[in-house]
Residue frames as qw, qx, qy, qz and C-alpha x, y, z in Angstrom:
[[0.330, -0.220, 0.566, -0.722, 5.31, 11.97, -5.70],
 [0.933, 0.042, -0.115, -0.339, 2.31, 9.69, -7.36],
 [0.809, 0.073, -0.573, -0.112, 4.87, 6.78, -7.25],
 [0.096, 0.234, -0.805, 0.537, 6.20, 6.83, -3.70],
 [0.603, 0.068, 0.098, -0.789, 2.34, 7.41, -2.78],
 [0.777, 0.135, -0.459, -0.408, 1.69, 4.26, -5.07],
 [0.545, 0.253, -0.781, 0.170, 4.34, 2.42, -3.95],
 [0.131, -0.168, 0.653, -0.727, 3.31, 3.11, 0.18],
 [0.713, 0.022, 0.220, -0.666, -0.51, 2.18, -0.28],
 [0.853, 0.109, -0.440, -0.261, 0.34, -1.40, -2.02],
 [0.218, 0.336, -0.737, 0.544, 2.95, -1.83, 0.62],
 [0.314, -0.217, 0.648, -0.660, 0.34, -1.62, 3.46],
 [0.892, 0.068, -0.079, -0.439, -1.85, -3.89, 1.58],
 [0.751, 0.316, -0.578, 0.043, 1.45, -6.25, 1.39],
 [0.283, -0.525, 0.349, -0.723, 1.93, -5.61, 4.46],
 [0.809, -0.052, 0.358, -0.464, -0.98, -7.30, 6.03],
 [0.936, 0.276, -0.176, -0.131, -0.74, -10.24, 3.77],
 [0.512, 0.579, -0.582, 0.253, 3.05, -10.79, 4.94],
 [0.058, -0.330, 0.718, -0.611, 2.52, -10.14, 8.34],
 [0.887, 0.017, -0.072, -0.456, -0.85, -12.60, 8.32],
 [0.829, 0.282, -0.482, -0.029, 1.53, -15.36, 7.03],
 [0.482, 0.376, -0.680, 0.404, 3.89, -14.90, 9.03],
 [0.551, -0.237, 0.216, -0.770, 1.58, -14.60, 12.23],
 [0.811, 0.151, -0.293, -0.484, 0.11, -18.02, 11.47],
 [0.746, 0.351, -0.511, 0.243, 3.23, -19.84, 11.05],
 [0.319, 0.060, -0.702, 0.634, 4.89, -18.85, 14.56],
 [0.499, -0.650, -0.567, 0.086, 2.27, -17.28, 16.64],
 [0.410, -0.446, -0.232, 0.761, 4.07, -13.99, 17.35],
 [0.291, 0.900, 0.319, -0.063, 2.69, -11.11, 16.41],
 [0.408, -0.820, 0.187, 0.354, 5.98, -9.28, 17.15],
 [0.295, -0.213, 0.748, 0.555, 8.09, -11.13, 14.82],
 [0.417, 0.680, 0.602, 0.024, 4.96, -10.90, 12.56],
 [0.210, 0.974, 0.085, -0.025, 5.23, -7.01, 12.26],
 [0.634, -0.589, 0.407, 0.292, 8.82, -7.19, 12.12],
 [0.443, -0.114, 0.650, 0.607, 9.47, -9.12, 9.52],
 [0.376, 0.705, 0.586, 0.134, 6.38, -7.29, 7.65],
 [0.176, 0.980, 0.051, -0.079, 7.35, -4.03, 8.18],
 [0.375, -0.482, 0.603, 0.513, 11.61, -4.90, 7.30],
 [0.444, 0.397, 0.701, 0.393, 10.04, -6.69, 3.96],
 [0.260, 0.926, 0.269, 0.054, 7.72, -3.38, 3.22],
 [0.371, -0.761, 0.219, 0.486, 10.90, -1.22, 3.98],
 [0.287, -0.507, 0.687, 0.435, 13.21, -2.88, 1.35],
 [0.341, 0.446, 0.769, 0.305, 10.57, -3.48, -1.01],
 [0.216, 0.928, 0.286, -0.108, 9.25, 0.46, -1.37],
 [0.072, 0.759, -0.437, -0.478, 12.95, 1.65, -1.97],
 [0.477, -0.014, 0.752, 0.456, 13.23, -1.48, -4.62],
 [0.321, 0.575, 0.752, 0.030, 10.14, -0.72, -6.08],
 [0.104, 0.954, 0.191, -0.208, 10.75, 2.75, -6.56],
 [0.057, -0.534, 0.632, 0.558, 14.23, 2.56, -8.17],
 [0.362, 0.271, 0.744, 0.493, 12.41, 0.18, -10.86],
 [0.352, 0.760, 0.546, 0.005, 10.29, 2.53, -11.62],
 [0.043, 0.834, -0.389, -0.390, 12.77, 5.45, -12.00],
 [0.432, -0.270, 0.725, 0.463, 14.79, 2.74, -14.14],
 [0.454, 0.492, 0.716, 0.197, 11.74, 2.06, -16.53],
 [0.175, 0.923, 0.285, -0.193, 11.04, 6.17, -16.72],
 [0.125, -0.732, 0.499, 0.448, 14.74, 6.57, -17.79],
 [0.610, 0.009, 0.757, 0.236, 14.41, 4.08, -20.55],
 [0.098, 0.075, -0.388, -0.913, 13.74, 4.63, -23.90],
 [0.429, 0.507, 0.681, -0.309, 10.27, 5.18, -24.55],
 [0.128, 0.237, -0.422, -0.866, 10.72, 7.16, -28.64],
 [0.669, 0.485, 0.519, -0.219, 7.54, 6.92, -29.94],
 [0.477, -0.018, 0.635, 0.607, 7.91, 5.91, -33.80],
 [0.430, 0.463, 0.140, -0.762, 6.12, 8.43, -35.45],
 [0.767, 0.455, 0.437, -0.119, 3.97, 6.59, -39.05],
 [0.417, 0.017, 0.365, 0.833, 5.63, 6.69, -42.28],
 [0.099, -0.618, -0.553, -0.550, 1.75, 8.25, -43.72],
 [0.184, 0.136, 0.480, -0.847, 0.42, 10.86, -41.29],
 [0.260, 0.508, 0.746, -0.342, -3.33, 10.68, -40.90],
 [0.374, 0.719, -0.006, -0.585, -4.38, 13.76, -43.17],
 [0.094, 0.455, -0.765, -0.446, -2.52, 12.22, -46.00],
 [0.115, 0.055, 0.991, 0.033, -4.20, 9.12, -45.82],
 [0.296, 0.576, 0.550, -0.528, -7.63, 11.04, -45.93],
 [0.239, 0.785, -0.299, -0.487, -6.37, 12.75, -49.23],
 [0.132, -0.104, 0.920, 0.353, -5.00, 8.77, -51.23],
 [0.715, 0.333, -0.030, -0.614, -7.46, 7.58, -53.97],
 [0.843, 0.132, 0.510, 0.105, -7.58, 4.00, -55.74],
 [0.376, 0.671, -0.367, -0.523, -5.94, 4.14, -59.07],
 [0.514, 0.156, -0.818, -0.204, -5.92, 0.19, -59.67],
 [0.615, -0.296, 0.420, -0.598, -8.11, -2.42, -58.35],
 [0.350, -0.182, 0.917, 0.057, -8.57, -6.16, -58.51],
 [0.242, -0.131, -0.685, -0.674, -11.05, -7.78, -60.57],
 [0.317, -0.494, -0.768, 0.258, -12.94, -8.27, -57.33],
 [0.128, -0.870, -0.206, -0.428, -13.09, -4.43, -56.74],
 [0.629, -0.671, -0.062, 0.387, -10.60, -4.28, -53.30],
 [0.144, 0.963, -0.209, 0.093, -8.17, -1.20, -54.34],
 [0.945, -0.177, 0.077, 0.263, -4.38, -1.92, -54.43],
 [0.493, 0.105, 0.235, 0.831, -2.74, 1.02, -55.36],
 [0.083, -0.922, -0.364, 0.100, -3.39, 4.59, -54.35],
 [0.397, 0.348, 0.110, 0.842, -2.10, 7.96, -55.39],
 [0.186, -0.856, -0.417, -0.240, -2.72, 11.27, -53.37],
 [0.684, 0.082, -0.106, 0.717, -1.33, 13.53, -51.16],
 [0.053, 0.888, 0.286, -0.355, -0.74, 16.98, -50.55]]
């Protein structure tokens, strides 16, 4: 429901801005809202099948090779001659 919602309130902002232009250009309001509100029409049912396309995509999140606790639990067991660690051992 949030994206039809979404998709209807940028519409009426596009809306205006279409039918403005088009206002300008000929001088008819009529054919103004017309072609603004045919454009909003066939732009909220595009605009809502991309978004159903994008929500049917894959979205797998990759999961780390190290989980987070693990990494809290590695120690240094070799270091450089500078002191920067380069080789850890730990674990559960």
């Amino acid at each position: 429901m949030k994206k039809i919602l979404k998709a209807f309130s940028w519409r009426a902002i596009a809306l205006g801005c279409t039918a403005s232009v088009v206002w300008y250009q000929t001088g008819s309001i009529a054919g103004a809202m017309s072609i603004g509100l045919s454009d909003s029409v066939i732009k909220i049912g595009l605009y809502y099948l991309h978004e159903c396309a994008w929500d049917r995509g894959e979205t797998e999140e990759v999961e780390p090779e190290v989980e987070a606790e693990k990494l809290l639990l590695l120690r240094p067991i070799a270091r450089t001659q500078s002191g920067r660690a380069v080789a850890y051992v730990g674990g559960l």
